[in-house]
C-alpha positions, 0 to 999 in steps of 0.5 A, spaced: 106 162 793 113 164 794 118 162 788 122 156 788 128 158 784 128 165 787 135 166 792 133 166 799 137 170 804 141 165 806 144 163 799 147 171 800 150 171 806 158 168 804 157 166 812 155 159 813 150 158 818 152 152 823 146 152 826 139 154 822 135 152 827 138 157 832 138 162 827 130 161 826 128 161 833 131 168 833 128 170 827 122 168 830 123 171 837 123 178 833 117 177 828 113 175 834 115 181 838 114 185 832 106 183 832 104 183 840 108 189 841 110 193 835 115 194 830 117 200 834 118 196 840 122 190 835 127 195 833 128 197 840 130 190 842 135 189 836 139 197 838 139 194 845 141 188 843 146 191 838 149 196 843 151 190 848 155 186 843 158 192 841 160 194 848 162 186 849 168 186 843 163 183 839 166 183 831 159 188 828 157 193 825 156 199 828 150 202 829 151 209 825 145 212 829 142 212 836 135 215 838 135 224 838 135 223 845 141 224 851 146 219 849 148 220 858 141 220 861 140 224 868 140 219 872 147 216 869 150 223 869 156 225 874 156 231 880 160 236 876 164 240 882 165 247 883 159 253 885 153 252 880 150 259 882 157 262 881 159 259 875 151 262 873 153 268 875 159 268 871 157 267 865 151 272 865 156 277 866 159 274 860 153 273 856 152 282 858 158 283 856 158 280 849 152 283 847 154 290 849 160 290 846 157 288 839 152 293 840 156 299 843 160 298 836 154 298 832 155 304 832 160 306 828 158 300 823 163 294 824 159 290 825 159 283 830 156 277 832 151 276 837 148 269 837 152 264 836 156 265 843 149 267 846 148 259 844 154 256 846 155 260 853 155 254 857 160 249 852 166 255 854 164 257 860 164 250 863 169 247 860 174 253 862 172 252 869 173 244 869 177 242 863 181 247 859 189 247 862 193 253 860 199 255 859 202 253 866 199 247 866 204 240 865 206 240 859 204 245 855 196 246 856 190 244 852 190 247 845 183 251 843 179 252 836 174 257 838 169 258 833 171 265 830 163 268 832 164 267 839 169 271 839 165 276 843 163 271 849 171 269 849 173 278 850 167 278 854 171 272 859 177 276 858 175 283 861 172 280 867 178 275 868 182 284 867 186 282 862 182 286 857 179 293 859 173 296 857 177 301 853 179 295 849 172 293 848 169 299 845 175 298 839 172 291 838 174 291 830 177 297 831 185 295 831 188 302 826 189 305 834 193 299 837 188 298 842 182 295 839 180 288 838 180 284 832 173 280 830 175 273 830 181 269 833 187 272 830 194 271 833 197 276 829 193 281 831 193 280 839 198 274 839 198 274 846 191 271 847 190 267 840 194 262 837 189 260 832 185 264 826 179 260 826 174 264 822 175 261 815 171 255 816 172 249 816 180 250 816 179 250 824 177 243 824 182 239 820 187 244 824 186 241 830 185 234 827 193 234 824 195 238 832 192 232 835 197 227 831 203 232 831 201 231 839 202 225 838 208 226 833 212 230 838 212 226 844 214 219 840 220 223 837 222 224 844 222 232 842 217 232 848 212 230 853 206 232 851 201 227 852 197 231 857 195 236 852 188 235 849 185 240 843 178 242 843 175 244 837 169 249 837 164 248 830 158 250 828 153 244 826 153 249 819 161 249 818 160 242 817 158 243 811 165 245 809 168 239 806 175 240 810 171 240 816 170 233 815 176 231 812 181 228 816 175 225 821 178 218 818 185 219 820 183 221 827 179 214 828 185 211 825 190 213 829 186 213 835 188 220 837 183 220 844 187 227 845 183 230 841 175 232 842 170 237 837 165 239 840 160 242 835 155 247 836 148 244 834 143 250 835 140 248 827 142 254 824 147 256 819 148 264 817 142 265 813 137 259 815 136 252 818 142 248 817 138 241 814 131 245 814 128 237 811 133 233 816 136 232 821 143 235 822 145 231 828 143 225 826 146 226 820 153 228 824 152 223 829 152 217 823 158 220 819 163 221 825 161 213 828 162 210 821 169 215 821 169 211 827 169 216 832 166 216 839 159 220 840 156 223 845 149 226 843 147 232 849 140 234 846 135 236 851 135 239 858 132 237 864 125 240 862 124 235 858 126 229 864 118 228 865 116 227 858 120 222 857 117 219 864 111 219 861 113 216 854 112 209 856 111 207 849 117 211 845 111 215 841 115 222 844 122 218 841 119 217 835 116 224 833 123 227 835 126 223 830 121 225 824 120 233 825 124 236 821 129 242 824 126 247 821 120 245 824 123 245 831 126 252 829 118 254 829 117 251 835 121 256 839 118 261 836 110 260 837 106 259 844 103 253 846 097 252 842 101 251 837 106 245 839 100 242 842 096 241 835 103 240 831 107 236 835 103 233 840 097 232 835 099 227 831 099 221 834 094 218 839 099 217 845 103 224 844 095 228 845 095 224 851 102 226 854 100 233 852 093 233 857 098 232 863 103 238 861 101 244 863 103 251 856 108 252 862 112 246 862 111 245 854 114 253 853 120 251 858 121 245 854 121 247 847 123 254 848 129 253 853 131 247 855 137 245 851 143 240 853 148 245 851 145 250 855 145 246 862 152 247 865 151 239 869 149 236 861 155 239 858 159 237 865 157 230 864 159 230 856 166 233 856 167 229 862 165 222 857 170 226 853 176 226 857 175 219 859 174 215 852 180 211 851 181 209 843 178 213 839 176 222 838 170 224 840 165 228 837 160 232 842 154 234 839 150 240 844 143 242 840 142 249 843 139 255 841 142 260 837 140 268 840 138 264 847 137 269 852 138 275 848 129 274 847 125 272 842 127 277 837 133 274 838 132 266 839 131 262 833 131 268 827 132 266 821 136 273 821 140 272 828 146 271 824 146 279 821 143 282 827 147 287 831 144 289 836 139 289 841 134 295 844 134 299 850 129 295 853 131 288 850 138 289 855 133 290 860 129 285 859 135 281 859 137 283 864 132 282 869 132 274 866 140 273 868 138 277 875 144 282 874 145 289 877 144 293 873 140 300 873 136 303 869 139 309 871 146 305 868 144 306 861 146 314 860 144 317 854 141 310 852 147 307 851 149 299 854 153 300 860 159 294 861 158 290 867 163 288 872 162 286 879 168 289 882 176 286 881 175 282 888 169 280 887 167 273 889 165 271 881 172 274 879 176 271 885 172 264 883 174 265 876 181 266 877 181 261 882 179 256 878 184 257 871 189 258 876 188 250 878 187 249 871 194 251 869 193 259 868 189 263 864 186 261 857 184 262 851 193 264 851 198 264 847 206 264 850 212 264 845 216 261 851 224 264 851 227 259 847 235 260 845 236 260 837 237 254 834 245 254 833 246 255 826 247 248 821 254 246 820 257 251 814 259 245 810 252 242 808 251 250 804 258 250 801 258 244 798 254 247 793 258 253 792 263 249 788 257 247 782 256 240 780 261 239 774 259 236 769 254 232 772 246 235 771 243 236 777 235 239 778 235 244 783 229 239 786 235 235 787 240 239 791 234 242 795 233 234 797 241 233 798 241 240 802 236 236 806 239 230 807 246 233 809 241 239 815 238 232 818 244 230 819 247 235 823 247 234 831 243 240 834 238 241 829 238 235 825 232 232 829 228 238 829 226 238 822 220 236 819 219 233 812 212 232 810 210 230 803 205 229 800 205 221 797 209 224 792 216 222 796 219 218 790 217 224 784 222 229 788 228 223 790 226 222 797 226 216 798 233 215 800 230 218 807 225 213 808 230 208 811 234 213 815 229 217 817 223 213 818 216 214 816 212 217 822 206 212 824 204 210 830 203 203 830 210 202 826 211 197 822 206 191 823 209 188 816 214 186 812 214 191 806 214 188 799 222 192 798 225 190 804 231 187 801 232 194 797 238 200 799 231 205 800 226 201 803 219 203 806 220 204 813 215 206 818 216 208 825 213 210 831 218 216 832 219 216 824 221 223 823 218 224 816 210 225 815 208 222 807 200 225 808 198 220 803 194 224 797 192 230 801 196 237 799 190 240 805 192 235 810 199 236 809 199 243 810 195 242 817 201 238 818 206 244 817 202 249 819 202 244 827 209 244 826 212 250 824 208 253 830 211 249 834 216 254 838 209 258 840 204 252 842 210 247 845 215 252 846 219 247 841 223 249 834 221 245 829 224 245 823 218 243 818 219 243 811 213 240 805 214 239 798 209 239 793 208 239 786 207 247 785 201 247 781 198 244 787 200 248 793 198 255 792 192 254 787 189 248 792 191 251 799 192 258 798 186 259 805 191 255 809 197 258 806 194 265 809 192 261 815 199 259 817 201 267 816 195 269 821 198 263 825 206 267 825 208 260 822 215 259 820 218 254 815 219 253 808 214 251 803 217 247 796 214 248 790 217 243 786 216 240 779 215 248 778 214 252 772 211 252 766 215 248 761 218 244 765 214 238 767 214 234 761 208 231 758 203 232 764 199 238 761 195 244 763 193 242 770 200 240 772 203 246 769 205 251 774 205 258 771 203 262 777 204 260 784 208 266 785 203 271 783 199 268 788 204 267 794 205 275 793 199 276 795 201 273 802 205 278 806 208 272 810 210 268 805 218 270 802 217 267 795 224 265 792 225 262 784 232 260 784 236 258 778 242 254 781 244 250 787 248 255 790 242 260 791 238 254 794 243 252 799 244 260 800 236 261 802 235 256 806 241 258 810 239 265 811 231 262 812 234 259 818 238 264 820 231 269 820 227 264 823 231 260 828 236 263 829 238 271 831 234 276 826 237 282 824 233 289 826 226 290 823 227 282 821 220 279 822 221 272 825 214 270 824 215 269 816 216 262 811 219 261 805 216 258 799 221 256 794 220 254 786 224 248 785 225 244 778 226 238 776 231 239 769 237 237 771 243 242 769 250 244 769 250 247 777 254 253 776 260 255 782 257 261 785 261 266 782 265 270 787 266 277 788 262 281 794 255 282 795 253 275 792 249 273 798 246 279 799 243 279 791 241 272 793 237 273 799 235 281 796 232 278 790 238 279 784 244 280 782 248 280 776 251 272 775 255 275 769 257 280 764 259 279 756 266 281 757 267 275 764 263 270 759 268 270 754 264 273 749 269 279 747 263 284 745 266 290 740 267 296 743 261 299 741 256 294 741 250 294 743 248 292 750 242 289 754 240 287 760 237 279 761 234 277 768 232 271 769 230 267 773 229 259 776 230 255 770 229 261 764 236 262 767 239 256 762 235 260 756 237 267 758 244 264 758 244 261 752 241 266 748 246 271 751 252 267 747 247 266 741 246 275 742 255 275 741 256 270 736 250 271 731 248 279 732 254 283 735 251 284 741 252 284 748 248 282 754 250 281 761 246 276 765 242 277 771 239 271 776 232 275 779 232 270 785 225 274 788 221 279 784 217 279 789 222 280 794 224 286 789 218 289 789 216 289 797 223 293 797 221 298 793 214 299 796 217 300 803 222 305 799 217 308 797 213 308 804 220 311 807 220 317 802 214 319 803 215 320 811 220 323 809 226 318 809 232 318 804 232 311 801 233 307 795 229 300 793 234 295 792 232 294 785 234 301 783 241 301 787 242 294 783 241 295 776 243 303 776 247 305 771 247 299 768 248 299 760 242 298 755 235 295 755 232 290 761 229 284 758 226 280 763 225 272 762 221 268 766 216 261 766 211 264 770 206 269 767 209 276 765 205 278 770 211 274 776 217 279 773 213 284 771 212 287 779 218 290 779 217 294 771 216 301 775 222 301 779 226 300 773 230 306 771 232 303 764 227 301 759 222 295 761 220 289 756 219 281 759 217 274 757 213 269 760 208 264 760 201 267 760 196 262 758 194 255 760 199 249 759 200 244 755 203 237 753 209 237 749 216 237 750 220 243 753 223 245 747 215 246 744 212 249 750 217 254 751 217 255 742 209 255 743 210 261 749 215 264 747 219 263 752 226 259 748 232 262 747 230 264 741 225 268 741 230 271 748 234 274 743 228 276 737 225 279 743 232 282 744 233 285 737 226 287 738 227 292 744 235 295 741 232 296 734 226 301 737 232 305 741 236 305 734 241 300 737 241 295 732 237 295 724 231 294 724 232 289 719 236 284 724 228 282 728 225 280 721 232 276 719 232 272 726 225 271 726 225 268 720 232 264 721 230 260 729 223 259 724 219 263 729 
């Protein structure tokens, strides 16, 4: 007996039901289903019926799964144009041709990947004969994330196209000549084929997310029309595993970007085994992209499997596909017939009964070979869904088989991932299933021939005939001839070189009114890119929020809480500012989309993205290398920079290393200036390199990082002389001596040499008068703007003698001959100043902050670090009494006078 007092269903729901009798008689509708035809059937009615309202604009929940089955039917499928016998050709050459690439290297142990474009063939091949526009197409063509292990598959297409030889191909991995290939899409290595590096996984999906969005963002600034470009993402099912991967899916929902479509590689195997062995991974994708709201459009099965489902009158065929695990689907590819009627027929009475009317044949075509992916009319018919949703990005999941074709040593192995190459005998065999040309006689001394059907042969003239009506060859990168960006108004630089008086600015500050003053300029202004990552208001920029706009592209549909306020938050469809909200990984997909622009758009972008430097390098070093690989350009802020600087927030917001790491990146030129002046100094030279007309030897393809502080400070005039410039840029220069600040050292006075650099400057500067005053001693200043910079110098000198060449590093011209000790000071671990200690004539001693951060004041982590004033000028004394410069006495006597 049910209880009285206990809550019924209805007293959950905070809808109020206008008409209970109706509700009950649908609720009796399903149970009386459920009981003649079974719940199986009861289900089924309820999906029907859900899928309906959702198609008629009805407000519910949507439905995060649908059955494991073809989300197109065959008979709903559209009749892909083109020569299906060519286009099988085609790609039997590519299939050839990949492999034996891979196997003809093994040889010389580089490895390669075989499998996954074995699995994948026919989602490139028929999206390159159908859909992939090129560069010469209106616009600027479609953008390609190829999955990095299907490089093989794409050279392969690239040789029968004749934009690789098989001289190229025999050096697959082996680059050091300077005709080899690299392994995976690399634009720095073959920049005129790739413009993505993809292979670090995970990155490549969140990359083509944040390009589908500055797409977008390009065209509603009106910088151009590019809203005929579509960018396609290529995934493996295992790569969603990385959570960059699936990281932005809500903001492409969210803003609709339907020029943007992933298509993911679902042949159920990551590198080692099954990706989800108890599970299935499609369904698992398919209910993570709906509830992200994206279109989804399942291609599972081939047209093998057509008569079964005929035959499934009673959805027990649907069902058992649902519940078998992948790891056993895997098994089924490897085993006969009699297997897979026990296992997966035998467990249910309708299943044993289908199986009866199949014959071992058709029950080995369908589990063994036919795919949706690997159907070039299936696949047609999901990219053609694809290109035509409206609204929202879709998601396209292909169950394929990893090996395919390459035999059942291949197909499905746990192993495939790692396996190298294939016998004489299986390239025989493989060839024989894709009916191609080849001889036995063409194996010379048992090594794989290369296949071509000849430059004018109708395969290769299809080919060339269908990319040329899809706006030229593909995969392509372009760098179109573009003229430099005219150079920014001289005035927004040299307003800094006067100082700031007496009115302390942090040099987070003047890079802000830098830019702020750069954006307003006629030529360039519009070109630039501030991305932030919702933390605007930390380093002053919210005064460019009005005259710049925040990018959104739905605007501003509410009034915003600040309207009446000087500096209020305003959104706009052609806002020019990106604020990513709390993701530093989505910013940088921001920065890397738009400082990449000259080469994918043939548009200069001027991007620029500042962060709180603890959470740059440290949290997106891989995409950092990323924008290197890419020949991005532009210009990284580390702000609220050092060590000891950021008051209070303790060791994980206190940065004493991401220089050490940005020097690991050789696109990266990592600057830590002290004063205004050498900030304004190194973005105009940034421009210049980048945007404008390089010097000889001048690499274009870098960007800068810059550390940034937020203590304001007494901003000193630039001091003047020559080569003041030229120090900034080159990493160091002296700022002062003891005689030009006015110290009056006696004539015989000891002397150092104090470099510092970025806001340990101010300490250095402090501890040089302290030095006269207190000690007798002379110190000359110097400002290290780039250790890094120094050290890059000095290993090309180094290089440069041992070919024979007389050159001396910068760092050794600067300081020569300077008197004295070298005593460098910095707010990053010792080991940031440390890098140049051996190119350095004089005798070497440094300061840094080594250790983890702490919470306290500045003036107590630079005590606790060593790093104060005071302990610069005990580490002074320390380093003139072991060369007999000053008594020994003098070290013990400040240690006990500054309390250290």
């Amino acid at each position: 007996m049910s209880d009285p007092n206990a809550i019924q269903p209805s007293e959950l729901d905070q809808l109020p039901d206008r008409d209970p009798e109706e509700t009950a008689e649908w609720q009796a509708s399903l149970d009386a289903v459920a009981k003649a035809a079974g719940p199986h059937r009861a289900a089924y009615l309820m999906r029907r019926t859900l899928e309906r309202a959702e198609g008629n604009g009805i407000a519910l929940p949507k439905l995060l799964e649908t059955d494991y089955v073809n989300t197109i039917p065959t008979a709903a499928e559209p009749s892909a144009p083109g020569d299906e016998e060519m286009e099988r050709k085609i790609t039997a050459w590519n299939r050839w041709n990949a492999a034996a690439m891979v196997t003809r290297g093994s040889k010389y142990g580089v490895g390669g990947h075989i499998a996954t474009f074995a699995s994948a063939a026919w989602l490139y091949e028929t999206g390159f004969n159908h859909f992939f526009k090129g560069k010469e197409a209106d616009g600027s063509g479609d953008q390609l994330y190829i999955q990095g292990h299907a490089s093989p598959g794409i050279y392969a297409r690239a040789f029968l196209d004749g934009r690789l030889d098989e001289q190229q191909l025999d050096n697959f991995r082996r680059e050091s000549g300077g005709n080899g290939l690299p392994s995976y899409p690399h634009p720095r290595r073959l920049p005129w084929l790739w413009e993505f590096p993809t292979v670090s996984m995970g990155l490549g999906p969140l990359s083509a997310i944040y390009q589908a969005r500055f797409n977008r963002y390009l065209t509603a600034r009106g910088i151009k029309d590019v809203s005929d470009s579509h960018v396609w993402a290529f995934l493996g099912d295992g790569e969603m595993d990385e959570p960059e991967s699936t990281a932005a899916l809500a903001l492409a929902s969210r803003e609709g970007l339907d020029n943007l479509t992933f298509v993911i590689n679902c042949n159920l195997q990551r590198l080692d085994g099954p990706v989800r062995a108890n599970f299935k991974i499609v369904q698992e994708l398919e209910a993570q992209f709906r509830g992200a709201g994206w279109n989804v459009v399942k291609s599972l099965w081939g047209n093998a499997w057509d008569e079964l489902f005929r035959l499934d009158t009673t959805g027990a065929l649907v069902r058992r596909l649902r519940e078998v695990p992948d790891a056993q689907v895997q098994t089924y590819q490897t085993r006969d017939a009699a297997y897979i009627r026990q296992d997966f027929f035998g467990k249910d009475p309708a299943l044993v009964e289908m199986a009866k009317l199949l014959s071992d044949d058709k029950i080995l075509e369908c589990f063994h070979l036919s795919r949706g992916g690997h159907e070039a009319r299936k696949v047609y018919a999901a990219y053609k869904a694809a290109v035509e949703f409206k609204g929202a990005p879709t998601v396209i999941l292909a169950q394929t088989v990893k090996g395919h074709t390459l035999g059942q040593g291949f197909a499905s192995k746990n192993a495939n991932h790692q396996m190298k190459k294939l016998t004489v005998d299986e390239f025989k065999t493989m060839r024989d299933l894709l009916e191609l040309p080849i001889k036995d006689s063409d194996f010379v001394d048992g090594v794989v021939p290369y296949g071509h059907p000849g430059a004018d042969s109708p395969e290769v003239r299809y080919l060339q005939e269908r990319r040329a009506a899809l706006g030229g060859p593909a995969p392509a990168r372009r760098v179109h001839p573009v003229a430099p960006l005219p150079a920014p108004a001289e005035k927004a630089f040299a307003s800094f070189d006067k100082g700031s008086g007496t009115q302390n600015v942090a040099t987070t500050m003047a890079f802000v009114r830098l830019i702020k003053d750069l954006v307003r300029d006629k030529e360039t202004g519009k070109r630039w890119v501030p991305i932030v990552p919702d933390e605007a208001r930390t380093f002053g920029m919210e005064s460019l929020f009005p005259s710049l706009g925040i990018y959104s592209p739905k605007g501003q549909t509410y009034e915003p809480v600040d309207r009446d306020q000087l500096m209020y938050y305003k959104e706009a469809q052609n806002g020019q500012i990106l604020n990513e909200g709390i993701t530093e990984a989505g910013s940088m997909a921001d920065f890397i989309a738009a400082s990449t622009a000259y080469a994918t758009h043939g548009e200069a972008m001027i991007p620029f993205y500042i962060f709180y430097s603890m959470f740059g390098w440290q949290r997106t070093a891989d995409q950092m290398w990323q924008l290197g690989d890419q020949l991005g350009r532009g210009f990284l802020v580390g702000a609220t920079a050092g060590r000891t600087t950021l008051t209070g927030e303790g060791l994980q917001h206190a940065d004493g290393h991401s220089p050490v790491i940005a020097a690991t990146n050789p696109a990266a030129l990592t600057y830590d200036p002290a004063f205004a002046y050498e900030v304004a100094t190194i973005v105009r030279d940034g421009i210049r390199r980048m945007y404008g007309e390089a010097a000889p030897g001048e690499d274009p393809n870098v960007f800068y990082y810059l550390t940034v502080y937020n203590e304001p400070l007494p901003q000193p005039a630039k001091p003047s002389g020559p080569g003041i410039d030229e120090g900034v840029v080159k990493g160091l220069y002296r700022f002062n001596t003891a005689e030009s600040a006015g110290l009056s050292p006696a004539a015989n006075a000891a002397r150092i040499q104090l470099l510092g650099s970025g806001t340990a400057i101010h300490w250095v500067l402090k501890a040089q008068r302290m030095l006269a005053e207190e000690w007798g001693v002379a110190a000359d200043v110097w400002s290290a703007t780039s250790w890094t910079e120094l050290r890059r110098d000095a290993l090309e000198a180094d290089a440069g003698l041992l070919r024979g060449e007389e050159r001396v590093s910068y760092v050794r011209q600067a300081l020569h001959g300077a008197e004295g000790p070298v005593l460098a000071v910095s707010d990053y671990m010792r080991q940031v100043p440390d890098q140049i200690a051996q190119w350095v004539e004089q005798d070497w001693s440094s300061l840094g902050a080594d250790g983890f951060g702490l919470s306290d004041t500045r003036e107590g982590a630079r005590r606790h670090f060593g790093v104060d004033a005071e302990s610069v000028v005990v580490a002074a004394l320390a380093q003139l009494a072991r060369r007999g410069e000053v008594k020994a006495t003098a070290v013990k006597e400040a240690r006990e006078k500054y309390g250290l």
